[in-house]
C-alpha positions as CSV (number, residue, x, y, z in Angstrom):
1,X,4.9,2.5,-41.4
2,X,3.3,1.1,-44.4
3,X,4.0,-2.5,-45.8
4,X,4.3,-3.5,-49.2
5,X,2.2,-6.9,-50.3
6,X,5.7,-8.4,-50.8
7,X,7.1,-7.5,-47.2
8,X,3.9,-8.4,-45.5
9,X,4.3,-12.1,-47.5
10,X,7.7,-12.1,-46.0
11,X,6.8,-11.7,-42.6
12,X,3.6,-14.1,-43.3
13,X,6.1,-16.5,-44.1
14,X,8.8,-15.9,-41.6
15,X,5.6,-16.3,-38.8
16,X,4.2,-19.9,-41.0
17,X,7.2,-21.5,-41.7
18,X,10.2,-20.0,-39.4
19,X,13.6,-20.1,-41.1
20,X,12.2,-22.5,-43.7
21,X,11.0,-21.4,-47.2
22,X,7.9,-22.6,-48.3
23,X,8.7,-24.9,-50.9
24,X,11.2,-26.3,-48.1
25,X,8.9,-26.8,-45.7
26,X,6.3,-28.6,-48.0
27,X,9.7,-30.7,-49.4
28,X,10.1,-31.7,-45.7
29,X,6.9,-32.8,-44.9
30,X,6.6,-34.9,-47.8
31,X,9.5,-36.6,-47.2
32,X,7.8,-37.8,-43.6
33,X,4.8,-38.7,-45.5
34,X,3.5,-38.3,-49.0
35,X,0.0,-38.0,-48.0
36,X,0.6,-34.9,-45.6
37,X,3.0,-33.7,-48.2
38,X,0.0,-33.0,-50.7
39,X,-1.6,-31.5,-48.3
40,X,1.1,-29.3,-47.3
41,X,1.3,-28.2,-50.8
42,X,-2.3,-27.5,-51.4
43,X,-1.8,-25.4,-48.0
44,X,1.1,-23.6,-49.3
45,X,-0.9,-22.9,-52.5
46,X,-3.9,-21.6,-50.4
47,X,-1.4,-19.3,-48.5
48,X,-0.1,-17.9,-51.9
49,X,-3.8,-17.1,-53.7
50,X,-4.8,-15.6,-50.2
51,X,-2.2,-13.6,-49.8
52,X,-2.2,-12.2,-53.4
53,X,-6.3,-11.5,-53.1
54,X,-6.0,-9.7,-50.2
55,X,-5.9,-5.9,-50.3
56,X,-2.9,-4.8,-48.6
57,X,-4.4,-2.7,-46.0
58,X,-6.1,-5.8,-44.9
59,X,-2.7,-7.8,-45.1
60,X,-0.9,-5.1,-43.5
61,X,-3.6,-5.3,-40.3
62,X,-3.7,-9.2,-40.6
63,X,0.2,-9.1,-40.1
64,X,0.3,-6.7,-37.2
65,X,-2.5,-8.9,-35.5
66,X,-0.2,-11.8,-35.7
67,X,3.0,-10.5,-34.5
68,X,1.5,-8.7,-32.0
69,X,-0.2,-12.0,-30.7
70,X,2.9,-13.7,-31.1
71,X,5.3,-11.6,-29.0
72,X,2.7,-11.3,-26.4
73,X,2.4,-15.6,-26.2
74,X,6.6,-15.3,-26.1
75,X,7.0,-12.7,-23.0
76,X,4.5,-15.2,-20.8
């Protein structure tokens, strides 16, 4: 099954930052320090302009990757 830019982004996002939205997430970690919180941001940003450049086959692949890494760490 094919995914769309937007629903690879979603499950980017739900892998990065769990149940939090991004703007959330950077909002917490700013409010533990200011100096991480900027960079939190510029990370968040970085996330954002990579995830638009990339061609979606290649975001599609990079996705699959990941969750397949991910639920092979979580049945050890």
């Amino acid at each position: 099954m094919s995914l769309s830019k937007t629903e690879a982004k979603q499950l980017l996002e739900r892998l990065v930052f769990e149940s939090d939205r991004p703007n959330d997430w950077t909002q917490d970690v700013w409010g533990l320090s200011p100096t991480l919180g900027e960079t939190a941001a510029r990370l968040v940003d970085a996330f954002n302009a990579l995830v638009e450049c990339c061609p979606e086959e290649t975001l599609e692949n990079l996705v699959q990757g990941l969750y397949r890494q991910y639920l092979e760490e979580i049945e050890e």
